[in-house]
C-alpha positions as a Markdown table, in Angstrom:
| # | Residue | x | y | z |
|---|---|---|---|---|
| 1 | Unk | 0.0 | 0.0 | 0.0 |
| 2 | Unk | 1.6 | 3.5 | -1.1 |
| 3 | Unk | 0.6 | 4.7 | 2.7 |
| 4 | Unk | 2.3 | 2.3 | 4.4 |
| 5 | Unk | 5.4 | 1.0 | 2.1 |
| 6 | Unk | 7.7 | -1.2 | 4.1 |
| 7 | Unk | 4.5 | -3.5 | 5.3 |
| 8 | Unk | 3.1 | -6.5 | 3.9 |
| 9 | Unk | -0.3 | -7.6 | 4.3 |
| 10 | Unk | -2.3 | -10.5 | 4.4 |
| 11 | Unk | -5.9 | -11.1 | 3.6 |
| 12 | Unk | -8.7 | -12.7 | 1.2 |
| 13 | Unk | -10.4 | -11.3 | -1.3 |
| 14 | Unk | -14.3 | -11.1 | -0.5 |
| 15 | Unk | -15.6 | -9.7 | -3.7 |
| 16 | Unk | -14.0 | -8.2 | -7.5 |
| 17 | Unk | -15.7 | -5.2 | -9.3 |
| 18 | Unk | -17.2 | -6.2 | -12.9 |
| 19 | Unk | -15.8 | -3.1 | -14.2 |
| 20 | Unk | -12.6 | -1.1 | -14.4 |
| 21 | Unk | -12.5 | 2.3 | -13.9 |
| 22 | Unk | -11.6 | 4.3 | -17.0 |
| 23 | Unk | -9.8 | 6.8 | -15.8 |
| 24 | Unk | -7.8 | 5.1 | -13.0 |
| 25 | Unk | -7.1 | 1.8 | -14.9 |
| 26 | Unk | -8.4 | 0.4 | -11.3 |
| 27 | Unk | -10.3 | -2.7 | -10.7 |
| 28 | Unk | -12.2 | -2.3 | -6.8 |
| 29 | Unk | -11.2 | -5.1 | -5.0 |
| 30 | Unk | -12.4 | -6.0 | -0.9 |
| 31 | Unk | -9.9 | -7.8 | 1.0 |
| 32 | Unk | -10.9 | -8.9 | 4.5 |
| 33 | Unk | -7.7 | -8.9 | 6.7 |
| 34 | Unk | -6.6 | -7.5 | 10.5 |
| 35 | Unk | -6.9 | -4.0 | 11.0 |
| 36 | Unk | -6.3 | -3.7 | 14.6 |
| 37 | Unk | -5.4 | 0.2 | 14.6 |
| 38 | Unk | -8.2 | 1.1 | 12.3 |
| 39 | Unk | -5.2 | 2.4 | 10.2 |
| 40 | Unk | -6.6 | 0.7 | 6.8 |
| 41 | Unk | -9.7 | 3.1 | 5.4 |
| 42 | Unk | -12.5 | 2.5 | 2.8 |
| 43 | Unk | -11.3 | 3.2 | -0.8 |
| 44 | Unk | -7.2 | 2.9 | 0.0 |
| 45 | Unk | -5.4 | 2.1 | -2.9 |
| 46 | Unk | -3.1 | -1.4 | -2.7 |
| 47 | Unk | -1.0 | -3.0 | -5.1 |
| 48 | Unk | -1.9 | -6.6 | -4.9 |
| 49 | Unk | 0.1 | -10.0 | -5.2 |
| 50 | Unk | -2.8 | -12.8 | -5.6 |
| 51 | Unk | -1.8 | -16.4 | -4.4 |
| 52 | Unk | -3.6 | -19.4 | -5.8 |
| 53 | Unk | -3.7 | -22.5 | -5.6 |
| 54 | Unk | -2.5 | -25.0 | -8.5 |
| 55 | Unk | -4.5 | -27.7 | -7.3 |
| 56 | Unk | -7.9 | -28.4 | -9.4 |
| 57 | Unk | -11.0 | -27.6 | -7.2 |
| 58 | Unk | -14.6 | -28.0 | -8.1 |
| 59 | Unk | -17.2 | -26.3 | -6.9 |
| 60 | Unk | -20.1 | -28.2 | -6.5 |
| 61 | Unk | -24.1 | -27.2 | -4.4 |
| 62 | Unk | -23.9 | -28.8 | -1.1 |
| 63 | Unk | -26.4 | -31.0 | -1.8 |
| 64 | Unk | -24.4 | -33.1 | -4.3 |
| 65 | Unk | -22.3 | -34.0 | -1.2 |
| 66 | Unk | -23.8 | -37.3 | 1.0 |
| 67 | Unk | -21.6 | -37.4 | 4.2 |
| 68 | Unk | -21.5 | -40.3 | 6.1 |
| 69 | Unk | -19.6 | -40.1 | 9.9 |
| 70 | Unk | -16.3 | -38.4 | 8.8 |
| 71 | Unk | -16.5 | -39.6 | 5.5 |
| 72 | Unk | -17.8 | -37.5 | 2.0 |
| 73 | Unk | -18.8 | -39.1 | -1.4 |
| 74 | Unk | -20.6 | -37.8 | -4.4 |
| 75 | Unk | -22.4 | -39.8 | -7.3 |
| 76 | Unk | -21.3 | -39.8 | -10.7 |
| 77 | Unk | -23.5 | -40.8 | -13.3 |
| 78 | Unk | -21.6 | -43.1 | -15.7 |
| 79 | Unk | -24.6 | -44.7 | -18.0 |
| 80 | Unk | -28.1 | -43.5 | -17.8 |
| 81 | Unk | -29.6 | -44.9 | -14.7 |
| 82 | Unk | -26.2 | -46.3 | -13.5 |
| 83 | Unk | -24.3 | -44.1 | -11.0 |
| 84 | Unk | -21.3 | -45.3 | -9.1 |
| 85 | Unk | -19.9 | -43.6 | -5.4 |
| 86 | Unk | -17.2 | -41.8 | -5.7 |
| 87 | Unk | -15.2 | -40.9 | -1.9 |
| 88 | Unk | -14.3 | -36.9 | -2.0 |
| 89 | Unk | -12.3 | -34.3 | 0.0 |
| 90 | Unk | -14.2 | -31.3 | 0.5 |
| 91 | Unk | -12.7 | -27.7 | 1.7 |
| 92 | Unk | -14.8 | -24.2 | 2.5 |
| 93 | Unk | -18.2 | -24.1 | 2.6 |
| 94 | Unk | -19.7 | -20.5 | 0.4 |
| 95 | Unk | -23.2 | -20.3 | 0.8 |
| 96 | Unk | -24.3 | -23.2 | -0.7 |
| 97 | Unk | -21.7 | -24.3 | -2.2 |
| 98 | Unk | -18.6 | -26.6 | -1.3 |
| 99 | Unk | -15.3 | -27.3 | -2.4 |
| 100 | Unk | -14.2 | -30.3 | -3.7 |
| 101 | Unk | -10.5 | -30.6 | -3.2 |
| 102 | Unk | -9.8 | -34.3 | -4.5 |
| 103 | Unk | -11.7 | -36.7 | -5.5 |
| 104 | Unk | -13.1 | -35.5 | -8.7 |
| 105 | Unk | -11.4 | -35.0 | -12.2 |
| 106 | Unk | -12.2 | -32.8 | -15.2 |
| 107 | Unk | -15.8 | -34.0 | -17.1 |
| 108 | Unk | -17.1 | -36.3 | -14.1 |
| 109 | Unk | -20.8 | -36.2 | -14.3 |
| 110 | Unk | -21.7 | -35.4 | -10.9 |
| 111 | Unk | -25.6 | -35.6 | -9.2 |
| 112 | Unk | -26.5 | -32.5 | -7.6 |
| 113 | Unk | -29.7 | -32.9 | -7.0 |
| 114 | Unk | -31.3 | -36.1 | -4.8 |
| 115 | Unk | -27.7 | -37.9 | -4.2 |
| 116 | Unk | -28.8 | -38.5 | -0.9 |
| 117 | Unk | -31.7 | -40.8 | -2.6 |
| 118 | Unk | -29.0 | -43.2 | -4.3 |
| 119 | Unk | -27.3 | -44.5 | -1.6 |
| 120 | Unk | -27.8 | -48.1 | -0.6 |
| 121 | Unk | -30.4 | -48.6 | 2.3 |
| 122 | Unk | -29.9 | -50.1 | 5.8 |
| 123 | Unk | -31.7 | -51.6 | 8.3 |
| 124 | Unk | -34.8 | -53.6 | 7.5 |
């Protein structure tokens, strides 16, 4: 940040503006990070570094996700009417929406809707 130039921060960024401004050349960007002294203010201009991660995640609604005890699994549809269990990792919950961290590769058909219904039943 130009005010305070021999400090690094650390946050995460909470939302992007669709637009850049034309006659800045800025893009509004909110960051959520400490401010303990109040010393940060609305509209401050930053220079940002953005970290991300090279790992594939999927985003999937949270009720594609069946969890069992400690364990999560999605269904994949691999036919029509054939679906096979497929264990998953899942990471932050947004809304209602989850992240799948591993489990799940590029063009897996995934159930979103009434996974819960194909699971196998138990008890009588």
């Amino acid at each position: 940040m130009p005010a305070y130039p021999d400090e690094t921060l650390h946050g995460k960024i909470s939302n992007i503006s669709d637009a850049l401004d034309p006659t800045s050349r800025t893009l509004k960007v909110r960051v959520v990070l400490p401010n303990p002294r109040h010393r940060l203010k609305p509209e401050m201009f930053a220079n940002l570094s953005i970290a991300r991660t090279t790992a594939p995640e999927f985003v999937l609604p949270t009720t594609a996700v069946v969890h069992e005890g400690s364990s999560s699994y999605v269904f994949l549809q691999t036919d029509p009417g054939k679906y096979e269990r497929r264990q998953v990792t899942t990471g932050a919950l947004r809304g209602k929406t989850v992240v799948v961290t591993s489990g799940l590769k590029e063009g897996d058909q995934v159930v979103t809707t009434g996974a819960a219904l194909l699971r196998a039943p138990t008890g009588d």
